[in-house]
VMD Tcl script that draws the C-alpha trace (Angstrom):
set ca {
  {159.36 81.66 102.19}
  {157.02 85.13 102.94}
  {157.45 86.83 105.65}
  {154.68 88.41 107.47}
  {155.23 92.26 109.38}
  {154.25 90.63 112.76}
  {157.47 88.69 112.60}
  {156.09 85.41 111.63}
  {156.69 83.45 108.27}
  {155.32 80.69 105.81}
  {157.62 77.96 104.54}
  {156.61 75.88 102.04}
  {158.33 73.14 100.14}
  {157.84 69.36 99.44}
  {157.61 66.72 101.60}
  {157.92 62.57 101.28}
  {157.20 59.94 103.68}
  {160.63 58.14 102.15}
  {162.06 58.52 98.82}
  {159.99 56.06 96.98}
  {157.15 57.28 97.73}
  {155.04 60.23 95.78}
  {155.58 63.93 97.45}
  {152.98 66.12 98.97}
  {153.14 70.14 98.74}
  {154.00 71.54 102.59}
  {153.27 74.37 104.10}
  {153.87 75.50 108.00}
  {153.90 78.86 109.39}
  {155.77 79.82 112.27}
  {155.59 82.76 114.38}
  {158.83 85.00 115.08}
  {160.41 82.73 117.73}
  {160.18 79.75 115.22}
  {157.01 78.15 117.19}
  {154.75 76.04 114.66}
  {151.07 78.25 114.02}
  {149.94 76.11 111.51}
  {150.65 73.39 109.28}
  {149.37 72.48 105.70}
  {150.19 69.34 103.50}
  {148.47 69.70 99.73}
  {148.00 66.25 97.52}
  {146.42 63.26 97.15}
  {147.40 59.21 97.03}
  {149.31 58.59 94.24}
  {150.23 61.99 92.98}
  {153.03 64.48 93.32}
  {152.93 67.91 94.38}
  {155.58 70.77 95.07}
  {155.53 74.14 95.66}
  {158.35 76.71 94.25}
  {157.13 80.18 95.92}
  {154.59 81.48 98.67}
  {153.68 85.00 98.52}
  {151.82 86.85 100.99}
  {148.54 88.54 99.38}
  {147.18 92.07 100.05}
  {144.26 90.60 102.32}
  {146.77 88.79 105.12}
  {146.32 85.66 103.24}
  {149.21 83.40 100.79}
  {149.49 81.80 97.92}
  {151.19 79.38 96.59}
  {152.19 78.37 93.53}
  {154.08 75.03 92.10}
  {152.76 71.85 90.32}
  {150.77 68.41 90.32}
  {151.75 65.45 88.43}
  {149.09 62.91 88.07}
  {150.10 59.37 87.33}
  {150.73 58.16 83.77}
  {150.16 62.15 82.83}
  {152.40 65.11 82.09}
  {152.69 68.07 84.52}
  {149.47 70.39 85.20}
}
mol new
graphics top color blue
foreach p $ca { graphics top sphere $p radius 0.5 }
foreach p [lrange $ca 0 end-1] q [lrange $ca 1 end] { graphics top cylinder $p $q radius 0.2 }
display resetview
């Protein structure tokens, strides 16, 4: 999670259709009274994504940082 002087914040995390399935990288920013801004979901078919920690940058902006595991391949 970052949090952002206006009040608002960026949660980010992992997120799976169902348990079977391969997991996407999330990412939703809300504002101070919890309303959705934005939403982001980060992978492809097939693949698995996470993310471990969102930082706010200098510029207003995040980033985030986590991994990608492709099939039949180690961790990137």
């Amino acid at each position: 999670m970052a949090m952002v002087a206006d009040g608002s914040a960026l949660l980010a995390g992992v997120y799976a259709v169902d348990g079977s399935s391969p997991s996407d990288a999330y990412a939703v920013r809300v504002d101070a009274n919890g309303d959705t801004l934005w939403t982001r979901t980060y992978g492809g078919p097939n693949t698995t994504e996470n993310v471990y920690c969102a930082r706010l940058t200098p510029d207003g902006g995040f980033i985030l940082s986590g991994y990608q595991r492709l099939p039949g391949n180690d961790y990137e």
